[in-house]
C-alpha positions as CSV (number, residue, x, y, z in Angstrom):
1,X,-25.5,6.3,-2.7
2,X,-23.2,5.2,-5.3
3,X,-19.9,5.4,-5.3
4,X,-19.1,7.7,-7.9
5,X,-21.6,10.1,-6.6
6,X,-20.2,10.3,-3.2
7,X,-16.8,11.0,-4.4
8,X,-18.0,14.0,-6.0
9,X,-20.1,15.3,-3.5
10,X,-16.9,15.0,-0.8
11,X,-14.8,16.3,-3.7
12,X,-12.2,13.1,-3.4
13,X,-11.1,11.9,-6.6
14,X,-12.0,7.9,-7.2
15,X,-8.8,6.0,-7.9
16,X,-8.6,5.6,-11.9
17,X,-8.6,2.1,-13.0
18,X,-6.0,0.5,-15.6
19,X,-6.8,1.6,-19.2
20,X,-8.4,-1.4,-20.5
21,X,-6.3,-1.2,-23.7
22,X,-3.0,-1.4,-21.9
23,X,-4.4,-4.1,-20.3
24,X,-5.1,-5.8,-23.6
25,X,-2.0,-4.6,-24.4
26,X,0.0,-6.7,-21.2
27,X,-2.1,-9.9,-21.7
28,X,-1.6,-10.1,-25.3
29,X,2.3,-10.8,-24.2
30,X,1.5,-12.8,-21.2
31,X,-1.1,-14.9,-23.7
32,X,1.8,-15.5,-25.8
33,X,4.0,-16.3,-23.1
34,X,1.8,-19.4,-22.2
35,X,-0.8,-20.0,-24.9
36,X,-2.7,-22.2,-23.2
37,X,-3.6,-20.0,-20.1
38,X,-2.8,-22.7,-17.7
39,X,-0.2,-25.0,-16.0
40,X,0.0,-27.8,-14.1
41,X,0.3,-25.9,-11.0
42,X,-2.6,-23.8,-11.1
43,X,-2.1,-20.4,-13.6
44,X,-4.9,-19.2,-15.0
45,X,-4.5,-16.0,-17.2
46,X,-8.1,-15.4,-16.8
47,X,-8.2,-15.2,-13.1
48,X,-4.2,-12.9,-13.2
49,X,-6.0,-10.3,-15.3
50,X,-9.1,-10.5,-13.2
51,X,-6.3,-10.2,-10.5
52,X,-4.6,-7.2,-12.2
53,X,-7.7,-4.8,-13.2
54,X,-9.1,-5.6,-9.7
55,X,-5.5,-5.1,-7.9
56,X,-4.4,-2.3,-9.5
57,X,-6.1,0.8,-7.1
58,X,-4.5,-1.3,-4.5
59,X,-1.2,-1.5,-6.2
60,X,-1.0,2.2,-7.7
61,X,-3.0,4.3,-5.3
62,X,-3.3,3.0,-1.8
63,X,0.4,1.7,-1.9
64,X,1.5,4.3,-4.3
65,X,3.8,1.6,-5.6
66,X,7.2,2.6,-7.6
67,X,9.4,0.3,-9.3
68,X,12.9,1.9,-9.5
69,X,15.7,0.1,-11.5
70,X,13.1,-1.4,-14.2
71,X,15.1,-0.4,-17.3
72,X,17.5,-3.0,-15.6
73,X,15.5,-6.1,-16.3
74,X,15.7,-7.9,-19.9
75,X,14.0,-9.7,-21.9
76,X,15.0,-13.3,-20.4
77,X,14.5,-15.3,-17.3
78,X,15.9,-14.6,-14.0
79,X,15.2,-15.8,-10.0
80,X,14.4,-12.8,-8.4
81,X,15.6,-12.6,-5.4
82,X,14.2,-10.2,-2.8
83,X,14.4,-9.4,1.1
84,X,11.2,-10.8,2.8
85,X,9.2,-8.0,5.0
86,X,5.9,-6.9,6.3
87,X,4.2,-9.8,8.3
88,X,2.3,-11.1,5.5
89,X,2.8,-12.1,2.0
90,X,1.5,-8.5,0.4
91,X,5.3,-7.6,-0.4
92,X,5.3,-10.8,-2.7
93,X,2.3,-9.8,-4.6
94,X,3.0,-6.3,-5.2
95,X,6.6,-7.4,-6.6
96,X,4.4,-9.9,-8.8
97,X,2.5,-7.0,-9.6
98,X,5.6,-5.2,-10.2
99,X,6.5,-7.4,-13.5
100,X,3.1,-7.2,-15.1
101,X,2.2,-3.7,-14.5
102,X,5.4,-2.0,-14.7
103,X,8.8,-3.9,-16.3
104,X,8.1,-4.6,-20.7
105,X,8.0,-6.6,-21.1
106,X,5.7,-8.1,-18.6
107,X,5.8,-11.5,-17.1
108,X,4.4,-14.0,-14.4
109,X,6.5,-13.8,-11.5
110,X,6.8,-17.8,-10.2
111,X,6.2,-16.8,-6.6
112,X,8.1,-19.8,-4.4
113,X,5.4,-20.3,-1.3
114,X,5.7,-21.7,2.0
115,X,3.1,-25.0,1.9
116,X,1.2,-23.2,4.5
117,X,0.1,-20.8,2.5
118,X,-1.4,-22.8,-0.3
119,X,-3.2,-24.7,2.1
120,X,-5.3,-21.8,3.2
121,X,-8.9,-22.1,2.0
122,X,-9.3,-19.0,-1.2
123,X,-6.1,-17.8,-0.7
124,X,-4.1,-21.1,-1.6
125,X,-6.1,-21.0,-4.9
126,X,-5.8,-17.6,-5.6
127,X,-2.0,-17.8,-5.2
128,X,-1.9,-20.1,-7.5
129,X,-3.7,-19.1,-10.1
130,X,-1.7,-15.5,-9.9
131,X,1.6,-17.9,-10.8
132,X,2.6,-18.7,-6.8
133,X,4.0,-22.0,-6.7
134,X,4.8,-24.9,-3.7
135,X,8.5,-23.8,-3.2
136,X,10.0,-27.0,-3.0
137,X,13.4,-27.7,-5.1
138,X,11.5,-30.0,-8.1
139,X,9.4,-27.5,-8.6
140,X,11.8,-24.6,-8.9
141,X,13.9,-26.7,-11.1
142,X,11.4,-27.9,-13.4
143,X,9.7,-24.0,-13.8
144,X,13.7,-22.4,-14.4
145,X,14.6,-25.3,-17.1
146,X,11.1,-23.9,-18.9
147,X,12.7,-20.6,-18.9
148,X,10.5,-19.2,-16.6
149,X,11.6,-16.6,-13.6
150,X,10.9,-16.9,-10.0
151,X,10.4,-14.7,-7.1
152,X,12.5,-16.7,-4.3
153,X,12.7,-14.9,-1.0
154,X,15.9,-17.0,0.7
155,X,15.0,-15.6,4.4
156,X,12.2,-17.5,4.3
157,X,10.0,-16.9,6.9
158,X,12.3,-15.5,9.6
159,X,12.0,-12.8,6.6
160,X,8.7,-11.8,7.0
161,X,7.9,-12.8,10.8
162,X,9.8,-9.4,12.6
163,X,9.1,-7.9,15.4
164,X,9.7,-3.7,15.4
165,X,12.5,-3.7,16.5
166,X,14.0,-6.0,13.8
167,X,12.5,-4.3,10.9
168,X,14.9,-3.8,7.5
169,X,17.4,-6.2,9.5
170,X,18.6,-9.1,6.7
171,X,18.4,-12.0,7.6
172,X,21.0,-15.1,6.9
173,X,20.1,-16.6,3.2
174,X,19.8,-19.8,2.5
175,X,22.1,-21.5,0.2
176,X,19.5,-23.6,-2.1
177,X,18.5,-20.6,-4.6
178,X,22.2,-19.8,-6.0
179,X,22.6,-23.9,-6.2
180,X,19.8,-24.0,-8.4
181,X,20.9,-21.4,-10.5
182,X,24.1,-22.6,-11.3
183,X,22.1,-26.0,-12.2
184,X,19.5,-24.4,-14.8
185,X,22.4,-21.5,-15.6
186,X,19.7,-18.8,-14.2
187,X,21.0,-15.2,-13.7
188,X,19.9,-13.7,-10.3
189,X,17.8,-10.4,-10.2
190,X,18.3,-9.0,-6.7
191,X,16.0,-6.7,-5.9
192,X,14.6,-4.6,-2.4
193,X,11.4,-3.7,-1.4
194,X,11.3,-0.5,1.3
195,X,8.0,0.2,2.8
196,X,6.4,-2.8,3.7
197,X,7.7,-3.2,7.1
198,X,5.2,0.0,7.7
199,X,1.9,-2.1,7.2
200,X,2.1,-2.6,10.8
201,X,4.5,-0.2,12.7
202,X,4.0,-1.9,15.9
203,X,5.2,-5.8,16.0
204,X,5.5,-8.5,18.3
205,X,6.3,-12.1,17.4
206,X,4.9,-14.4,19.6
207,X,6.9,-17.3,18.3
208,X,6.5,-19.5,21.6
209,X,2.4,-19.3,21.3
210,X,3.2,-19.5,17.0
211,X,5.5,-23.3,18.1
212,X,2.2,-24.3,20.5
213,X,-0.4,-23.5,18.0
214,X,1.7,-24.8,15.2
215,X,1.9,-21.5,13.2
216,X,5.0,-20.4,11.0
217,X,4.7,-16.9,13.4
218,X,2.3,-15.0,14.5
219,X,2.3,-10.9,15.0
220,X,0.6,-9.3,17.6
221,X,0.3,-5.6,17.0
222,X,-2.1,-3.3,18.7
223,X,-4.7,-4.0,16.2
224,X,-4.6,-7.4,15.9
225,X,-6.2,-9.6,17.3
226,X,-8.2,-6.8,19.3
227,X,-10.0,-5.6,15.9
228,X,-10.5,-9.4,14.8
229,X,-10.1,-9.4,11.1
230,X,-10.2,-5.5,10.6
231,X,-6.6,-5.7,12.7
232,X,-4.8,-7.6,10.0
233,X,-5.8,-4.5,7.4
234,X,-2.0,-3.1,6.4
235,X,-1.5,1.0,6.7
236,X,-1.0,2.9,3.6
237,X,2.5,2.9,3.3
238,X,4.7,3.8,0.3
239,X,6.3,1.0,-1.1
240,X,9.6,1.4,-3.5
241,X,10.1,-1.8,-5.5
242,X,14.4,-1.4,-6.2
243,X,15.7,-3.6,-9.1
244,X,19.5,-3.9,-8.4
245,X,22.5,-5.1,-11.4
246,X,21.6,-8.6,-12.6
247,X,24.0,-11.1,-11.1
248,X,25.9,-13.4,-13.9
249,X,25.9,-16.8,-12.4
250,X,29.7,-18.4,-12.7
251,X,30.1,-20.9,-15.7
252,X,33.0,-22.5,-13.9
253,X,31.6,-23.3,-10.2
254,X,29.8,-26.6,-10.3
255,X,26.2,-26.9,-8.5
256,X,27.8,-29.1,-5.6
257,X,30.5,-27.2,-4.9
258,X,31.5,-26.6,-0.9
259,X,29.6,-24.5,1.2
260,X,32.4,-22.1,1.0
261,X,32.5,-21.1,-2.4
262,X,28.6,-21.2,-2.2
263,X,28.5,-18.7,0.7
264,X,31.2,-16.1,-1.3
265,X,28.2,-15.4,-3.9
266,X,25.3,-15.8,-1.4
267,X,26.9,-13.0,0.9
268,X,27.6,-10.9,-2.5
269,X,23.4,-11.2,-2.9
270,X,23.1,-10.7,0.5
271,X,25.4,-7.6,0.7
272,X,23.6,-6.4,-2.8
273,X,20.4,-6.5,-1.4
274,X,21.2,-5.0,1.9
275,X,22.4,-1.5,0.3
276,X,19.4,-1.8,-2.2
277,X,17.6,-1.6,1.3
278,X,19.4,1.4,2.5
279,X,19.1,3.1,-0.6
280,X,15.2,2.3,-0.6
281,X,15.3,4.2,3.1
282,X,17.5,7.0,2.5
283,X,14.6,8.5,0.2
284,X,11.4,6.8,1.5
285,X,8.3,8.6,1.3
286,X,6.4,9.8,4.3
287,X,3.2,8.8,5.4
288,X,1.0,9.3,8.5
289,X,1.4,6.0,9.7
290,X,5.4,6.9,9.7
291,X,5.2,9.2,12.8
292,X,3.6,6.0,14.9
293,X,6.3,4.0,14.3
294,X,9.4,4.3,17.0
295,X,13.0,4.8,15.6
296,X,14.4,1.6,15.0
297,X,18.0,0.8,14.3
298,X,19.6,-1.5,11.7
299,X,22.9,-1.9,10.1
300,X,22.3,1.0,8.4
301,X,21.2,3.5,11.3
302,X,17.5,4.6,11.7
303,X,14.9,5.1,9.8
C-alpha cells in the first residue's frame, strides 16, 4: 500500500516536505556563496540540498526542531561554538541544519570532526560533502581566513560521550578555538542545543571496554546493543537550537598570549553557554520519552 494512502486511511497526516521554491530560494544563496559547488575537502552543493529536502521531515517533524535567538546571527562569519550532547553526532547536523533552514541568510556550517568519524565507510563521505571537515588546526585556519564559519564543539568528545547521570553537565573547553579566533579576528557565536541528551534517556559509558576496543566511547543503553542496529535509533525528542549574543573577539590580546588571559574568555564562553543551557531547560518541551528518563542533577538543578 502506498504511503500516502495509508496515511489517510489511519487518518495521520504525512510530514509536509520543504517547498521546493524556498528550497531554490536557500541554494540560490548558498550557490553564490561557493560557485563552484565544491571544495577541496569534500562540499558538494548537490549532495547538501539532496541532504536538506531529504533531512528536513527529520529536522522539522520528528525533532520538532526550533532555533531561538536567530535574529542574532549576521550577515558575516563566526565559529560557532556549541555544547556537545546526545551520544552521537545528530546534535551537530541539526545545528548545520539549523543555518540553512532557518538563519537568512543561510550558510554551510564548517562542522570540525573527530578523524574517526570521517573514516567511517558512507558516513565519512556524507559528512563531508554536507561541509564537515577534519578538525585539525590547518584546517580551521585556512576555512576562517576564507571567511567561512565553523561549528567547533571545544568539549570534544568528553562532550558527547555522557553517561545519565552526567547529562547537560559542561564540560572543561579547550583553549585552541578562542586562539584561533584571535588569529583570523573571528567573532564567536555561542550557542546551546537542549534536547539532545533525550535521544537515549538511559546511558552508560563503557570507557574501559571503548580504551580495549580502541573506540572514542561507547554507550550502552537498554536498547543498544540488545536491538543491534535498531538500538542506536534516537527518541523523538524536542530539540531547542539557542543562539546566544555574538562574542567580539579582543583586538588587543595577541594569539600566544598566556594561558591565563586565554582561560578569562574561554570561561566567559563557557559560562555563556552554560545559562544558554539552563534557559534551553527551564522551557523544554515534553515528550513521552521524558517520563523514562530519571531526574538528573546538574549545576543548574534537575530537569
Amino acid at each position: 500500500m502506498e504511503l500516502r494512502k495509508l496515511s489517510k486511511l489511519l487518518n495521520i497526516p504525512l510530514p509536509k516536505s520543504i517547498d521546493e521554491d524556498e528550497l531554490n530560494r536557500i541554494f540560490a544563496v548558498l550557490e553564490r556563496r561557493h560557485p563552484t559547488g565544491e571544495d577541496p575537502w569534500g562540499l558538494n552543493l548537490r549532495k547538501s540540498r539532496e541532504s536538506a529536502k531529504l533531512g528536513y521531515s527529520l529536522y522539522k517533524h520528528y525533532f520538532k526542531t526550533r532555533v531561538i535567538g536567530a535574529h542574532k546571527v549576521q550577515d558575516r562569519p563566526y565559529m560557532v561554538v556549541s555544547n556537545h550532547s546526545g551520544q552521537i553526532a545528530i546534535d551537530g547536523m541539526l545545528i548545520t541544519a539549523a543555518f540553512i533552514l532557518d538563519i537568512w541568510p543561510p550558510r554551510i556550517l564548517r562542522s570540525m570532526v573527530e578523524r574517526f568519524v570521517m573514516t567511517l565507510p558512507f558516513f565519512g563521505s556524507f559528512a563531508a560533502a554536507n561541509g564537515a571537515v577534519l578538525g585539525d588546526r590547518s584546517n580551521c585556519e585556512h576555512l576562517l581566513t576564507r571567511e567561512e564559519s565553523i561549528l567547533v564543539f571545544p568539549e570534544g568528545v568528553r562532550g558527547v560521550s555522557k553517561s545519565t547521570n552526567e547529562f547537560y553537565k559542561l564540560q572543561n573547553f579547550t583553549q585552541g578555538f578562542f586562539r584561533l579566533c584571535l588569529k583570523t579576528k573571528t567573532d564567536i557565536l555561542p550557542i546551546a542545543t537542549v534536547g539532545a541528551e533525550e535521544f537515549y534517556p538511559f546511558v552508560y559509558q563503557a570507557r574501559g571496554l571503548a580504551r580495549k576496543l580502541g573506540l572514542p566511547a561507547l554507550p550502552l543503553t537498554p536498547f543498544f546493543p540488545t536491538l543491534g542496529i535498531l538500538g542506536i535509533v534516537p527518541l523523538p525528542s524536542p530539540v531547542d537550537i539557542l543562539i546566544g549574543d555574538p562574542y567580539p573577539i579582543p583586538q588587543d590580546l595577541s594569539p600566544d598570549a598566556p594561558d591565563k588571559l586565554i582561560n578569562e574568555h574561554v570561561y566567559k564562553i563557557e559560562s555563556i553557554i552554560r545559562d544558554l543551557i539552563a534557559q534551553g531547560r527551564s522551557h523544554r518541551r515534553k515528550f513521552w520519552g521524558t517520563y523514562l528518563l530519571p531526574s538528573v542533577k546538574g549545576p543548574h538543578g534537575p530537569h
